[in-house]
C-alpha beads as a LAMMPS data file, in Angstrom:
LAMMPS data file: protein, C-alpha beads

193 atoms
192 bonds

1 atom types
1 bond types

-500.0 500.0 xlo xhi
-500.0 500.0 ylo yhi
-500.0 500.0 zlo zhi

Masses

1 110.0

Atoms # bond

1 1 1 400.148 164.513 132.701
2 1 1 399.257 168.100 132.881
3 1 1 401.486 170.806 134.101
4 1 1 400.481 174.020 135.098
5 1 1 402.752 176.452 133.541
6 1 1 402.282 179.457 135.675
7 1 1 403.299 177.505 139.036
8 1 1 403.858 173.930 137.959
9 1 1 401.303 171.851 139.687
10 1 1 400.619 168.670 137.542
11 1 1 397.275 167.255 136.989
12 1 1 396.418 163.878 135.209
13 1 1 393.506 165.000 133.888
14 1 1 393.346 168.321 132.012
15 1 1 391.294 171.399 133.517
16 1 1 390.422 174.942 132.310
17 1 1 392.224 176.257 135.121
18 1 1 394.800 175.895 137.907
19 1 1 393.652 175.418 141.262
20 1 1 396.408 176.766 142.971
21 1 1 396.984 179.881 141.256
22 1 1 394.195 179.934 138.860
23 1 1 396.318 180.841 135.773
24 1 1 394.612 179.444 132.408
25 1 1 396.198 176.116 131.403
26 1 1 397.055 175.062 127.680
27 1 1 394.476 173.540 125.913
28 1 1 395.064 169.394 125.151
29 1 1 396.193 169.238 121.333
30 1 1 393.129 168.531 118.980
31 1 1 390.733 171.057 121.240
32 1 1 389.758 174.653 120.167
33 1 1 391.848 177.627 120.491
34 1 1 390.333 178.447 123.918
35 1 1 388.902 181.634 125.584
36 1 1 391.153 185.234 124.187
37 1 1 393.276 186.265 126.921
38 1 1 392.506 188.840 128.924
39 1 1 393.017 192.577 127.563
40 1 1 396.511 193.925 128.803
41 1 1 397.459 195.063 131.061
42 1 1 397.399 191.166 132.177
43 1 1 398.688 190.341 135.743
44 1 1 401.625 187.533 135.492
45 1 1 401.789 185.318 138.801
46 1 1 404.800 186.408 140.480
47 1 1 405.939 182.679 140.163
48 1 1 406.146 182.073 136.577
49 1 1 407.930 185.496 136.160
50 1 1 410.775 184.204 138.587
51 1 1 410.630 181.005 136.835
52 1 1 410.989 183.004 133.558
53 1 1 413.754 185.715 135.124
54 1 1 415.763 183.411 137.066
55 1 1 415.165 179.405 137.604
56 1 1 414.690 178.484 134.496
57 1 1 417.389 180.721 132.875
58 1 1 419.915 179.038 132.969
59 1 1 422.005 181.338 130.515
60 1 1 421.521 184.566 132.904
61 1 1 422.951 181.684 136.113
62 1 1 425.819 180.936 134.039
63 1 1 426.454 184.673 133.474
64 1 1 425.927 185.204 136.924
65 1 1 428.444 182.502 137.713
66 1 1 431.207 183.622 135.349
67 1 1 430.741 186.960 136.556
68 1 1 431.689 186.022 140.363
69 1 1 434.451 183.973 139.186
70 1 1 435.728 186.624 137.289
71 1 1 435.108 189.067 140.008
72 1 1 437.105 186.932 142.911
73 1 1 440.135 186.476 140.170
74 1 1 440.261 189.887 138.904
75 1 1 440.236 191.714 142.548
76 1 1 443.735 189.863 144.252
77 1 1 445.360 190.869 140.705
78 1 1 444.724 194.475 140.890
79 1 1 445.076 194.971 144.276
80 1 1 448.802 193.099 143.422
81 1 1 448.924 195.615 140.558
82 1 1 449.345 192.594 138.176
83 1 1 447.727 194.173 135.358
84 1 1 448.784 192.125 132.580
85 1 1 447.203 188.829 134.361
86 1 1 444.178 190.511 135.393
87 1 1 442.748 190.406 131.579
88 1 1 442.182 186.280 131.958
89 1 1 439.566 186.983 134.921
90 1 1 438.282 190.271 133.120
91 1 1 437.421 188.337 130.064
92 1 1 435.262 186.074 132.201
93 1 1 434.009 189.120 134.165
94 1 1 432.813 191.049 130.619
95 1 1 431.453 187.334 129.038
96 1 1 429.555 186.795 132.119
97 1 1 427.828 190.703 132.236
98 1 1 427.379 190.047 128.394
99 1 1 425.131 186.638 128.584
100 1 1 423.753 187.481 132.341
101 1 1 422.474 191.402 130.182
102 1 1 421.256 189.142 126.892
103 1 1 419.348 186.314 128.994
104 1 1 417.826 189.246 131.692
105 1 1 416.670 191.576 128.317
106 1 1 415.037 188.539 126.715
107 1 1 413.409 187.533 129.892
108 1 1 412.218 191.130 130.464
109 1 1 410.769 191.383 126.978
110 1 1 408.877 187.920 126.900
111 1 1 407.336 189.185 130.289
112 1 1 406.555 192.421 128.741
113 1 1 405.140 190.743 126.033
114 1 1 403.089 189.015 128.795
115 1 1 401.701 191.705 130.205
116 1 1 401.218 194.675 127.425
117 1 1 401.223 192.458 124.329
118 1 1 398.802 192.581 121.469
119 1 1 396.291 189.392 120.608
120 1 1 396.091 187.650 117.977
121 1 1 395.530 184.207 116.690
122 1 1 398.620 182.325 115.158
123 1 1 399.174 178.843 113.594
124 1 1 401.374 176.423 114.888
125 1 1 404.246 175.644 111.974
126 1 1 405.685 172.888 113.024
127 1 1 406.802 170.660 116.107
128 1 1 410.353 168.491 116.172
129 1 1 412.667 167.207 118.982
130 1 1 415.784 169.718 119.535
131 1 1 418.572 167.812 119.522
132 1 1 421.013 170.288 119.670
133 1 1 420.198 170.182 123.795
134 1 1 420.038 167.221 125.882
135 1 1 418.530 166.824 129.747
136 1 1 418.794 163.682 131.507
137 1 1 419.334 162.038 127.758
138 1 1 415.986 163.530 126.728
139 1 1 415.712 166.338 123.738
140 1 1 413.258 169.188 124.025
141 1 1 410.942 169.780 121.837
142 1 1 411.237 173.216 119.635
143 1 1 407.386 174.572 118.316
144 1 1 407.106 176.880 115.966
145 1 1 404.745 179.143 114.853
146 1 1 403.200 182.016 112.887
147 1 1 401.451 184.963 114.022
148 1 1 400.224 188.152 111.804
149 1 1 401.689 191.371 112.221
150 1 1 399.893 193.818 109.791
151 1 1 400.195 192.118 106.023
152 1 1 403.301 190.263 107.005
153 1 1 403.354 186.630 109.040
154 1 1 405.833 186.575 111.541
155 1 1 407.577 183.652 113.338
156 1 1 408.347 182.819 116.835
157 1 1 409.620 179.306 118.556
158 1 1 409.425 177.678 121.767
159 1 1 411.835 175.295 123.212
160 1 1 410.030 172.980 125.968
161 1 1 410.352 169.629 127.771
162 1 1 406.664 169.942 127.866
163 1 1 405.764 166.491 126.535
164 1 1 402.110 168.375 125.227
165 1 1 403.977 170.366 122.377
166 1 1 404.868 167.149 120.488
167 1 1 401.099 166.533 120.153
168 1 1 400.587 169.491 118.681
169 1 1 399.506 169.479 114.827
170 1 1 400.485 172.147 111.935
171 1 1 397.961 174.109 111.671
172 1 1 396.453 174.319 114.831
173 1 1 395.730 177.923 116.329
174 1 1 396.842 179.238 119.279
175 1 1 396.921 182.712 120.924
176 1 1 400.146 184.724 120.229
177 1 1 400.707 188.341 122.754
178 1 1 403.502 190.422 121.241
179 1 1 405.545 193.756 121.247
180 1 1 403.867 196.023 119.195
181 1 1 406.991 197.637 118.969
182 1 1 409.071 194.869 118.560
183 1 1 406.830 191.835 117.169
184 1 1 410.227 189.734 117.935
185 1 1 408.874 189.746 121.485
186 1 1 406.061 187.228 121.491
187 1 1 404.871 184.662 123.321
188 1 1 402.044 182.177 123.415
189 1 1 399.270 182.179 125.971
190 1 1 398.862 180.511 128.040
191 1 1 402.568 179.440 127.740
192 1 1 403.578 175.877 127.731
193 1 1 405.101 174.167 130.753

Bonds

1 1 1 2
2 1 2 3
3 1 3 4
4 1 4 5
5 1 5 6
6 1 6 7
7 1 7 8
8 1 8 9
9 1 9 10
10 1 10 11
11 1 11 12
12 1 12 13
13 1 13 14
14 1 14 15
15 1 15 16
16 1 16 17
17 1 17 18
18 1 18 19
19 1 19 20
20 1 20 21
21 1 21 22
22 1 22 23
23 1 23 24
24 1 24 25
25 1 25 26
26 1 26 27
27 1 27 28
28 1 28 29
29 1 29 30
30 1 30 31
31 1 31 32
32 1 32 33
33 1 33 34
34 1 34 35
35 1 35 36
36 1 36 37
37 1 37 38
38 1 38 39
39 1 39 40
40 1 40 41
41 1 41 42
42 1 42 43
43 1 43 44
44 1 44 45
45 1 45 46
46 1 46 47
47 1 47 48
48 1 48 49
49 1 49 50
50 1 50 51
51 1 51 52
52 1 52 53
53 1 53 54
54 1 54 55
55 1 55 56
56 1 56 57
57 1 57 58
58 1 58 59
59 1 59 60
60 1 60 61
61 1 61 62
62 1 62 63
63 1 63 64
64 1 64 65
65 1 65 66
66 1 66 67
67 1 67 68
68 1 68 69
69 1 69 70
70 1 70 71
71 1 71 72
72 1 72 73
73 1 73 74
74 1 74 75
75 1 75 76
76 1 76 77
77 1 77 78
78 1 78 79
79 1 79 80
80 1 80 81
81 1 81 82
82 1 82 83
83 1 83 84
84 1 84 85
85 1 85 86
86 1 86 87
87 1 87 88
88 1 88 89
89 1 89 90
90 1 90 91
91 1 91 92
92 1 92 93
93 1 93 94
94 1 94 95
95 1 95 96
96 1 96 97
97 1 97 98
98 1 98 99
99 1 99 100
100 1 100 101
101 1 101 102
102 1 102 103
103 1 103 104
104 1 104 105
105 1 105 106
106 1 106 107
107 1 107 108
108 1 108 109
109 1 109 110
110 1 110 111
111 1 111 112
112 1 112 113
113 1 113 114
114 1 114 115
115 1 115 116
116 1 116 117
117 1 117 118
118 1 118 119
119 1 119 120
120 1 120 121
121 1 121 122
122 1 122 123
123 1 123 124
124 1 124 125
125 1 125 126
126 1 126 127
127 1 127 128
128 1 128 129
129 1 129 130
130 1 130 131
131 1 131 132
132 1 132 133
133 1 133 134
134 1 134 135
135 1 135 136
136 1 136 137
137 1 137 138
138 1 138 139
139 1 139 140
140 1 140 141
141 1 141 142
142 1 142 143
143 1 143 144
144 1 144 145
145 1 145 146
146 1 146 147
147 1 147 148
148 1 148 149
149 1 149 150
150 1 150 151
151 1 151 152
152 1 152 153
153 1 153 154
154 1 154 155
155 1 155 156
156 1 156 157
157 1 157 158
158 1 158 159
159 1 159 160
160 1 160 161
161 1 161 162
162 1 162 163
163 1 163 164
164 1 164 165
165 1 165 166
166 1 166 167
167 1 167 168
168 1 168 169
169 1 169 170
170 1 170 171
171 1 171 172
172 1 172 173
173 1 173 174
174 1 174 175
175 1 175 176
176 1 176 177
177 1 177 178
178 1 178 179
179 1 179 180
180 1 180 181
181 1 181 182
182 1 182 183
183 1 183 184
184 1 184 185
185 1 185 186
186 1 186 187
187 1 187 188
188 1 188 189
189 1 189 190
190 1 190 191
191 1 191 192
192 1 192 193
């Protein structure tokens, strides 16, 4: 099975392209690197960056969540002037803005990377189940590769359920975009499902 991972349409057999949105999909382990990606600034379907802002990160719902709950505790005890018993719900009010900020920033900057980032051809390092996570008893599977930046190699990882990324081999190149600024913002394109 073959997912697109721009807007998630699944195909049994592998294509060059989506048919619904037309995004690039990931190459089947074992082929070539595939065609460069386009030159920035690249367009991002507006579905995959929701998926990347919002559905699929899950820390910036969580955030979100402890933030309301924090909110609805922390109101009733200042309007009672119960100041002392409003720091429980304020701690979940500032640890909610603290992981919904983190998860938002790192979405923003993989999307930047995205869109603005610089190409160039990495290696994949390595390839192992996660099992510090679990889904529906199944682990992820954590890639991770190297890309160079100037005379230094730098690494970046990728935590899927995409069942491709276990097939793929050390050694095998694959385009990396990143942050010229800040080559800690990378991503690989196209991105995995």
């Amino acid at each position: 099975m073959h997912t697109c991972p721009w807007c998630t349409t699944n195909y049994v057999n592998w294509k060059s392209s989506c048919d619904q949105c037309g995004g690039p999909l990931a190459r089947p382990p074992g082929m070539e690197i595939g065609p460069r990606p386009p030159e920035a600034p690249r367009t991002v379907p507006k579905r995959y960056a929701r998926k990347v802002m919002w559905t699929s990160n899950i820390m910036a719902l969580v955030g979100l969540g402890f933030s309301g709950v924090g909110l609805l505790f922390i109101i009733p005890f200042v309007v009672n002037k119960l100041w002392l018993a409003s720091f429980i719900p304020a701690f979940f009010l500032l640890g909610g803005v603290s992981m919904f900020w983190s998860a938002y920033s790192n979405a923003r900057s993989r999307l930047r990377a995205f869109r603005y980032g610089k190409i160039v051809e990495g290696k994949v390092r390595s390839v192992r189940s996660d099992t510090s996570q679990s889904v529906n008893n199944q682990h992820p599977y954590k890639l991770t590769y190297h890309f160079p930046v100037g005379d230094t190699l730098q690494e970046g990882t990728i935590v899927t359920f995409d069942s491709t990324a276990w097939e793929r081999q050390p050694g095998q190149p694959l385009w990396v975009l990143y942050d010229e600024q800040d080559p800690e913002c990378n991503a690989i394109y196209p991105p995995l499902a």
